[in-house]
C-alpha positions in Angstrom: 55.8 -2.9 -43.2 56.3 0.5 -41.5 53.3 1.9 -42.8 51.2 -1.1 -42.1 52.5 -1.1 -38.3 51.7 2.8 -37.9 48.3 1.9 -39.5 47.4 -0.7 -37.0 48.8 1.9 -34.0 47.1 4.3 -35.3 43.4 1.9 -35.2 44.3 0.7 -31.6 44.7 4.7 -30.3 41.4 5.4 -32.0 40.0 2.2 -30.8 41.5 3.2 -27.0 39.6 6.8 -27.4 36.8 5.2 -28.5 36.0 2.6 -25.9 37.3 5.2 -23.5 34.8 7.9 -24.5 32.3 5.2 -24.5 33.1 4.3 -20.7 32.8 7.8 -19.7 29.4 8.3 -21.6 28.2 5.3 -19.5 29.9 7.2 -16.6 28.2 10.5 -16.8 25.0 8.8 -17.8 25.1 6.6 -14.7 25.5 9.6 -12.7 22.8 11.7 -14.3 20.6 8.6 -13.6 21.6 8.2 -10.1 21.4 12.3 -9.4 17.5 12.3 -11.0 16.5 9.3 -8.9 18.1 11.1 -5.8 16.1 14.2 -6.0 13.0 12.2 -6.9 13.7 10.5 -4.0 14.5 13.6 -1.6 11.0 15.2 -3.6 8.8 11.9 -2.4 10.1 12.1 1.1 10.5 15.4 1.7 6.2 15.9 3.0 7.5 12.8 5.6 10.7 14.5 6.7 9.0 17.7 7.1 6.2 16.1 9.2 8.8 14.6 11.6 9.9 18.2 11.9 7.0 19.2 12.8 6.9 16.8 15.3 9.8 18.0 17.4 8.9 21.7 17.5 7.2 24.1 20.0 4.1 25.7 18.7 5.9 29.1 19.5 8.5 27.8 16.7 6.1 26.7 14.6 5.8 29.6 12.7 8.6 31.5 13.2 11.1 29.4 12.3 12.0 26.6 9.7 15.2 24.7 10.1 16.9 26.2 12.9 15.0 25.3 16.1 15.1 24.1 19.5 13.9 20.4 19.1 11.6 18.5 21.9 9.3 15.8 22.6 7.0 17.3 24.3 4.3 16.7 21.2 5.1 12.9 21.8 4.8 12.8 25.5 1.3 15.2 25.4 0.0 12.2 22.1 1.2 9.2 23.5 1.3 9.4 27.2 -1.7 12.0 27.8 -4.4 11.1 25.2 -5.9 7.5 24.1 -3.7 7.9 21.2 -2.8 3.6 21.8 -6.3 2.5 22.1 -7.3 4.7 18.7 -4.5 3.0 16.6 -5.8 -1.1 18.1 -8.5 -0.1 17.0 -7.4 0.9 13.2 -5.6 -2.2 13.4 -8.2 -4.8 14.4 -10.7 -3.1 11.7 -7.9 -2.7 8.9 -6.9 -5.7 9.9 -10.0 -7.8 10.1 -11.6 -6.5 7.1 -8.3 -7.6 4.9 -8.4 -11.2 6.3 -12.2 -11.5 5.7 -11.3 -9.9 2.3 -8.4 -12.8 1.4 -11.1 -15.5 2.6 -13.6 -14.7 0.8 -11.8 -12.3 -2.2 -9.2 -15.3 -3.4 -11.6 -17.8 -4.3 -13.6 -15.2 -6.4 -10.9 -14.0 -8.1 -10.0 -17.7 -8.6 -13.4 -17.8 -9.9 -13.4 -15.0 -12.6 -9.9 -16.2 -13.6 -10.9 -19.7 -14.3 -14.6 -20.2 -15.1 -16.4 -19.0 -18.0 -20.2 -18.0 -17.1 -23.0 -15.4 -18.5 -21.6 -11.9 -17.8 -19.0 -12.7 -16.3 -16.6 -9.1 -16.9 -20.2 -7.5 -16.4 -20.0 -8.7 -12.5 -16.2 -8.2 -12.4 -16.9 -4.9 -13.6 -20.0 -4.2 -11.1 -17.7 -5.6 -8.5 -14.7 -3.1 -9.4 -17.6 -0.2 -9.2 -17.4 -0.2 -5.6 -13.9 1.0 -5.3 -14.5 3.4 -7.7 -18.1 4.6 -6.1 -17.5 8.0 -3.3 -18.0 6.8 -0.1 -20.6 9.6 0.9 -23.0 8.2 -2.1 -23.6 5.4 0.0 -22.9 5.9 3.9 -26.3 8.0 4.3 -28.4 4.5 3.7 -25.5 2.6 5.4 -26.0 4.7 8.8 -29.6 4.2 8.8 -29.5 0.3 8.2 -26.3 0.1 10.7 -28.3 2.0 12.9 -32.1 -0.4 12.4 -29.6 -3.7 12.7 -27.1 -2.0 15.6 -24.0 -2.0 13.6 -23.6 1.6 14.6 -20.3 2.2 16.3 -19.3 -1.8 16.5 -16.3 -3.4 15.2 -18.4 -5.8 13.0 -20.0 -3.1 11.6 -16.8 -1.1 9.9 -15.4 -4.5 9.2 -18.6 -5.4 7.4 -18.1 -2.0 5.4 -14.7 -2.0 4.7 -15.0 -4.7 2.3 -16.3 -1.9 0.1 -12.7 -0.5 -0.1 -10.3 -4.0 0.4 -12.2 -6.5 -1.5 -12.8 -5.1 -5.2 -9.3 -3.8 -5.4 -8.4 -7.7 -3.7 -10.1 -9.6 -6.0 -8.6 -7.6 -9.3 -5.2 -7.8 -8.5 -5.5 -11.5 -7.4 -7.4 -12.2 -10.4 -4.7 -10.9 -12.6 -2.2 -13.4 -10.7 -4.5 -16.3 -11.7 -4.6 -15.8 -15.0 -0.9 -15.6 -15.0 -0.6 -19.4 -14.1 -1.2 -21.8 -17.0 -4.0 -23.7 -16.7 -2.3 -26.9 -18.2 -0.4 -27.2 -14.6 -4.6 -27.7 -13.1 -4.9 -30.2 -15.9 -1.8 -32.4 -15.0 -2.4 -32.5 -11.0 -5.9 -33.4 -12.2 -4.0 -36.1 -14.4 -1.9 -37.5 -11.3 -4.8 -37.6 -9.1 -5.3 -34.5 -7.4 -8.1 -33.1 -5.9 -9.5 -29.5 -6.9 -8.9 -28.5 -2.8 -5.4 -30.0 -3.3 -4.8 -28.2 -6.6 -5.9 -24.9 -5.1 -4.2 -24.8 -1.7 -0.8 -27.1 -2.4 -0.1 -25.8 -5.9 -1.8 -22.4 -6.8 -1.8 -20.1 -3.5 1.9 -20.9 -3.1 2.8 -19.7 -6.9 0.7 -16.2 -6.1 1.6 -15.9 -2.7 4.2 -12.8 -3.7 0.6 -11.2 -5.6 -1.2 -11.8 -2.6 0.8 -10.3 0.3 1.4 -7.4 -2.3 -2.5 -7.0 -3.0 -3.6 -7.6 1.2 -0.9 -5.0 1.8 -2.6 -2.2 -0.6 -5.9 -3.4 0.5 -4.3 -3.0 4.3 -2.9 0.5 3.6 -6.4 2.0 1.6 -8.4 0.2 4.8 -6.1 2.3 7.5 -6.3 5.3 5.7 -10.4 5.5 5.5 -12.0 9.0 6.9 -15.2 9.3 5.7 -17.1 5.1 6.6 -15.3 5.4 10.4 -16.2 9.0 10.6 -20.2 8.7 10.2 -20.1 5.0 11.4 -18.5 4.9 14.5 -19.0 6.8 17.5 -17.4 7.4 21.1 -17.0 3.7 21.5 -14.6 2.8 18.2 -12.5 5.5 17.2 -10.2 4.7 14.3 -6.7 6.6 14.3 -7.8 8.5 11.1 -10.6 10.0 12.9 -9.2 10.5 16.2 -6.0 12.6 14.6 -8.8 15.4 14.6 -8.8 16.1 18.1 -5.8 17.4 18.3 -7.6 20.4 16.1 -8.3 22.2 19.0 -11.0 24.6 18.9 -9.4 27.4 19.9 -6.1 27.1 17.9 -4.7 23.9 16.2 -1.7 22.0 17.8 0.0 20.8 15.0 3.2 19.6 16.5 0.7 17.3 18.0 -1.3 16.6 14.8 2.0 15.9 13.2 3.2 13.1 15.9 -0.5 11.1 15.5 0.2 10.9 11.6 3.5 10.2 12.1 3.5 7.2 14.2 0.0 6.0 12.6 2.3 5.5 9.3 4.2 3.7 11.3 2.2 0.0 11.1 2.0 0.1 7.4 5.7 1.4 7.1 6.6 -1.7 9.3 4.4 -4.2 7.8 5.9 -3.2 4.3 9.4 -4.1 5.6 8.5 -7.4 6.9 7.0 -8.5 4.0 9.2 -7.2 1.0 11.1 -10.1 -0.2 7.3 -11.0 -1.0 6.1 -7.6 -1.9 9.4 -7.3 -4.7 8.1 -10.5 -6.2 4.2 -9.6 -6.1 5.1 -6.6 -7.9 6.9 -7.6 -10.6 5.3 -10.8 -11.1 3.8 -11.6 -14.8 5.9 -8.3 -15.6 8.0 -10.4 -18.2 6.1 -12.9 -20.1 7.3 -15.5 -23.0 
């Protein structure tokens, strides 16, 4: 009886060291995980941290020291009180903006298209359509100046709306398509069954079920439209000035400011940044959305 109870003691101590080893495994593997994801994250951040240093120095600090410095805002007040700094950034925003609207009007119900329908080379025009985002954008703004210039487009709102689609739409239409495919065509069949109408079907039922895809896809299509140089650069002129364009003035021409350059690229990050945040219950969703299937 002895030897059985000192049998069973001795199995419950090993069993207690096991489960106790195990729980400090899953300790120090918990904190390994947590210490690589912190420097990852200190890594990612660090270019943004360092421009918002940049920001707050004197350009006689600017080289000569690192950390330790005398912070101001004089950058800020010469960018955003002294310059047209306000008027460059509306403008990003109503071309970034209008050309991603345009590109959900008219982007959704193609990708609804390619999703759903089965017609003659059909991947070949998805495909073809794709081959615009992937085409440089100085192959084609040569013949895009002199038609923008024959139909006076040149330096015009419309006219870098009108071009943007080249960068918001093809990336729109992909993701969105992917979203559509997602959704079981049986649920079209039954609302068809009850009585629905296509229109019904398509803006009741299926926009609300990819509405996490599509503020996630109109929000990468937002931050590749703010971010253009090259169509805003050769297309635009003293009248439009987008803020990605316009952050070269402060490259002086005699030296460059760049506690100045750094406060125009710091608050121009500053839409997409915010728009990102008000929309992230639904950008969570978009993003992980068809990630687990079955």
């Amino acid at each position: 009886m002895n030897k059985g109870s000192d049998r069973q003691g001795s199995l419950s101590v090993a069993g207690g060291a096991g489960c106790a080893h195990l729980r400090a495994t899953k300790r120090l593997l918990s904190i390994t995980q947590n210490g690589l994801l912190l420097i990852y994250a200190v890594f990612a951040l660090f270019p943004l941290l360092w421009m918002v240093i940049l920001s707050i120095k004197s350009d006689t600090q600017m080289y000569t020291t690192t950390f330790a410095f005398t912070p101001t805002l004089s950058n800020y007040t010469e960018v955003l009180l002294k310059t047209d700094y306000f008027k460059y950034l509306l403008d990003s925003l109503i071309v970034a903006g209008g050309a991603v609207v345009i590109s959900v009007i008219a982007g959704v119900p193609a990708a609804y298209a390619l999703a759903r329908y089965d017609f003659k080379k059909k991947e070949d025009i998805a495909f073809q359509i794709l081959s615009f985002k992937f085409a440089p954008e100085i192959l084609v703004v040569l013949p895009l100046f002199m038609i923008y210039q024959t139909l006076h487009l040149y330096d015009t709102y419309f006219g870098l709306i009108w071009v943007y689609q080249l960068i918001s739409m093809p990336l729109l239409i992909w993701v969105v398509r992917g979203y559509f495919e997602d959704i079981s065509v049986e649920i079209e069949h039954a609302a068809q069954v009850d009585g629905y109408s296509w229109y019904q079907i398509f803006f009741k039922m299926l926009l609300p079920l990819i509405k996490p895809g599509l503020v996630s896809a109109a929000l990468l299509a937002f931050i590749f439209a703010w971010n253009t140089f090259t169509f805003p650069l050769l297309l635009a002129g003293s009248k439009i000035q987008p803020i990605t364009v316009a952050i070269t003035k402060f490259l002086g021409t005699d030296t460059a400011h760049y506690g100045q350059l750094a406060v125009a690229a710091t608050v121009s990050a500053l839409p997409a940044i915010i728009f990102a945040l008000c929309i992230q219950k639904h950008l969570v969703r978009g993003l992980s959305f068809g990630a687990v299937k079955g």
